[in-house]
C-alpha atoms as one frame of an Amber mdcrd trajectory, in Angstrom:
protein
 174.108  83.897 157.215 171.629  85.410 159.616 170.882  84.101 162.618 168.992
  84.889 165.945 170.698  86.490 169.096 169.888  83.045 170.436 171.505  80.988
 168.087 174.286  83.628 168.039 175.084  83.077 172.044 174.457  79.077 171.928
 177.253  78.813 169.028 179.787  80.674 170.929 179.305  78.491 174.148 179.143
  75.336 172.430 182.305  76.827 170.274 184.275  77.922 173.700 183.479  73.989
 174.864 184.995  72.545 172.179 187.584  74.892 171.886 188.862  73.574 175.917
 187.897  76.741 177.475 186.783  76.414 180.901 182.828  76.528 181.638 182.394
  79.637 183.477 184.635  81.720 179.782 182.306  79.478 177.419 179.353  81.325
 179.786 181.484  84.978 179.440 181.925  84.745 175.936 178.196  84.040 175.089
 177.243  86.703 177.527 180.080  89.283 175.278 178.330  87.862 172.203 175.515
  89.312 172.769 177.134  92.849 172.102 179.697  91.689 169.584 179.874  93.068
 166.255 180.796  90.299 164.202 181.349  91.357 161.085 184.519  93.273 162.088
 186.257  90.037 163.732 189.267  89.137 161.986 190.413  86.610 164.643 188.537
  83.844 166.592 188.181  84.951 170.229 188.333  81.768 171.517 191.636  80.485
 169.217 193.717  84.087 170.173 192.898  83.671 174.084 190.910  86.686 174.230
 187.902  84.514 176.035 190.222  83.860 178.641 192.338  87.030 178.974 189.974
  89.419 178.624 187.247  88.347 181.249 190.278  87.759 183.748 191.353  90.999
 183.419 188.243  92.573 184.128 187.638  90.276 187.077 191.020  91.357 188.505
 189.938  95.334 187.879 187.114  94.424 189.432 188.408  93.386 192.681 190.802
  96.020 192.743 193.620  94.920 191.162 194.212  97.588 187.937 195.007  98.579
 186.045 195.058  95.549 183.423 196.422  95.534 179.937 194.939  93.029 177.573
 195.887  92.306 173.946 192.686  91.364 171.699 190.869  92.620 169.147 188.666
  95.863 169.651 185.303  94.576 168.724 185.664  91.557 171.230 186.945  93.963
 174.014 184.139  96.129 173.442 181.636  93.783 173.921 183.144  91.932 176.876
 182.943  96.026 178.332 179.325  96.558 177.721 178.893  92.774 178.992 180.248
  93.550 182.202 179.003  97.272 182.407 175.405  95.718 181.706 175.678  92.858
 184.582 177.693  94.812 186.883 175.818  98.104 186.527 179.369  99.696 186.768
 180.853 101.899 184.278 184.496 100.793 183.323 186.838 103.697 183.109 189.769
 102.075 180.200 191.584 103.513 177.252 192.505 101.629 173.777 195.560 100.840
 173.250 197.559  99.444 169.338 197.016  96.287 170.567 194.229  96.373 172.744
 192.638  97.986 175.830 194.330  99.065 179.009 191.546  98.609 181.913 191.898
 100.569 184.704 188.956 100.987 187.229 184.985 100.601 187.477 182.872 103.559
 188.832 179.396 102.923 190.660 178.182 104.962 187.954 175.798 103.890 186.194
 176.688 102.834 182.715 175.027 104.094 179.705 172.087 101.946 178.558 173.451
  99.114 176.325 171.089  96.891 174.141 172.085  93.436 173.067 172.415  93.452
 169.175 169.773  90.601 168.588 169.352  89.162 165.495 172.485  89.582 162.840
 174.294  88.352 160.048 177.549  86.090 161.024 180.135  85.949 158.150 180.610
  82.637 157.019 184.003  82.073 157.435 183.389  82.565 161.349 179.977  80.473
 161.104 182.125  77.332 159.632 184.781  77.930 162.155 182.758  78.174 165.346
 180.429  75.258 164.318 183.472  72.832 163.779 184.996  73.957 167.724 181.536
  73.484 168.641 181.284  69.904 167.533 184.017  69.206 168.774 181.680  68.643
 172.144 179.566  65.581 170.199 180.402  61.693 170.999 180.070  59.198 167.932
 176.991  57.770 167.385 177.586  54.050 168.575 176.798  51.692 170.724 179.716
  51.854 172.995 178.651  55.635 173.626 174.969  54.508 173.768 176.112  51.988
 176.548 178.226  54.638 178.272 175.134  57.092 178.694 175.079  59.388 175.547
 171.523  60.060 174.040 168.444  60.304 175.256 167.828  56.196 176.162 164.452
  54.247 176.205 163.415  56.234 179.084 163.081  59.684 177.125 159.415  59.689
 175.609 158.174  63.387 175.513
C-alpha cells in the first residue's frame, strides 16, 4: 500500500508507543522513517531493539563516547544516519559491519544534502504489523474509559 510521508512517520510513532518504547525513540524512529527504505526491512525496528540501540549509540558518539557498535539491519541504520546527519548538520564518519554498523565519530562537516523519501509504498506485511503495535495505544470504547477521561467529552464541539 502507498501511503504519504505523513502517514508513514505517524504509524511508526504510534507503532514505537505501543510497542513500550520510550517517548523521546517513538519521536527518533519517526524522524529515521522519514529516510527509511522500507521495502528492504526484513525485521521490525521496533521488535529487534534497533529503535532503542541505534539512537543511543549515536547519542553516545555524539558526546564523545565512540566508537559504538550496533547490531541492526542496514536500511534502518542508514536512515537513523541521514536522520541525525540532517538535524545535527554533522557528518558521521562509521563503517558497516556483518551485522551492522560500527559508529565512530561526527565531523562539523557538513553532510551531504539528504531528502526525506516522501510518499512510498509500505509492504503489507509491515503495514499489518505496525498498525496492530500501534493500537496497542487505544482504550476500549466504554463507559468506564468515558468516565476516566478518554474521548473527546460534551465539551468538544468544533
Amino acid at each position: 500500500m502507498e501511503l504519504s510521508a505523513n502517514e508513514i512517520t505517524t504509524l511508526f510513532l504510534k507503532a514505537a508507543r505501543g510497542g513500550s518504547v520510550p517517548l523521546g525513540y517513538c519521536e527518533d524512529l519517526a524522524e529515521a522513517a522519514q529516510f527509511m527504505n522500507l521495502d528492504v526491512l526484513t525485521r521490525c525496528p521496533i521488535l529487534d531493539s534497533a529503535a532503542m540501540n541505534v539512537p543511543v549509540a549515536l547519542d553516545l558518539v555524539l558526546a564523545g563516547r565512540g566508537p559504538r557498535t550496533v547490531v541492526a539491519e542496514h536500511a534502518v541504520i542508514q536512515a537513523y544516519v541521514t536522520a541525525y546527519e540532517t538535524r545535527l548538520a554533522k557528518t558521521l564518519h562509521w563503517q558497516v559491519t556483518e551485522t551492522g554498523a560500527a559508529f565512530e565519530r561526527f565531523h562539523h562537516a557538513l553532510p551531504a544534502s539528504h531528502a526525506p523519501l516522501g510518499r512510498r509504498r509500505m509492504p503489507e506485511e509491515l503495514l499489518k504489523h505496525l498498525e496492530s503495535l500501534a493500537a496497542k495505544i487505544l482504550v476500549p470504547e466504554t463507559e468506564s474509559s468515558r468516565a476516566g477521561g478518554a474521548g473527546a467529552g460534551l465539551t468538544d464541539n468544533d
